[in-house]
N, C-alpha and C positions, 0 to 999 in steps of 0.2 A: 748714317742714321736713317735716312731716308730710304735706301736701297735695303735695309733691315725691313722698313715697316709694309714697304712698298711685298716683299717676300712673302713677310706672316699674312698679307690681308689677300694676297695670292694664294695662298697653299691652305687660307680658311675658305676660298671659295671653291676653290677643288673639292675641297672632302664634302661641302655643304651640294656639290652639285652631285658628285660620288652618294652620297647617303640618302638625296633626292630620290635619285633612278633608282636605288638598290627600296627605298622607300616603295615608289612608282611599283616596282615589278613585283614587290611583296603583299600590297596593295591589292593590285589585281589580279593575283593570284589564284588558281582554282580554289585551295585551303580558305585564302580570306574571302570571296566571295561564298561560299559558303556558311561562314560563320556571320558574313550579313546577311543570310538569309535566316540561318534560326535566330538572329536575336532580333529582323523583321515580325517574327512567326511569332517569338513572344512579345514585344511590343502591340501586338494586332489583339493576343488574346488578352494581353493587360487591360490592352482599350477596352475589349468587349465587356470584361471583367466589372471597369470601372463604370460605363455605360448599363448593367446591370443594376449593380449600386445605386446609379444615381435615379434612372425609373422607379426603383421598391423606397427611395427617400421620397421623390415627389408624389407616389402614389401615397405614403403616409402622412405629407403634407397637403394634401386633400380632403384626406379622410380627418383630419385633426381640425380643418379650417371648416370641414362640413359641422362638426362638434361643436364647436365654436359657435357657429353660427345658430343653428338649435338652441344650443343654453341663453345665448343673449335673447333669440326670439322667446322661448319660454318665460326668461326673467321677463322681458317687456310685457307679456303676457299676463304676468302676477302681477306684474306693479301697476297696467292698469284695471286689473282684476279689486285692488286693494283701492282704486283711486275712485272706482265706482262704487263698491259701498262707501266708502268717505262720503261722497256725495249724494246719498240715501239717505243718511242718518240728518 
């Protein structure tokens, strides 16, 4: 029984070392080093892509917090606009 298990956990490390190297050499292949290069090249331009994106967001959240701020100054504006004639009458 032993000499069975002892076999199979032998002849699974063969192939797992066999499927490594053949792994390893496939790997670094001319073919796959290339194809880490174009899917670096889009990875890089996904980035820039996303980096686009996200500047024309905070430049709109700028320009909305600028908004923002105008309306509440004007409101305070009117309300002590309204708080001084109160205080006329």
């Amino acid at each position: 029984m032993d000499y069975d298990k002892y076999c199979k956990n032998l002849a699974v490390f063969a192939g797992g070392v066999l499927f490594g190297s053949a792994g390893v050499r496939l790997l670094t292949s001319r073919d796959a080093k290339k194809a880490y290069t174009h899917a670096t090249a889009a990875a890089l331009r996904m980035k820039e892509s996303v980096m686009e994106t996200v500047t024309t967001v905070q430049e709109n959240a700028a320009d909305i917090l600028a908004s923002a701020k105008d309306i509440n100054a004007r409101r305070a504006e009117a309300e002590t606009a309204v708080e001084d004639t109160s205080d006329e009458t």
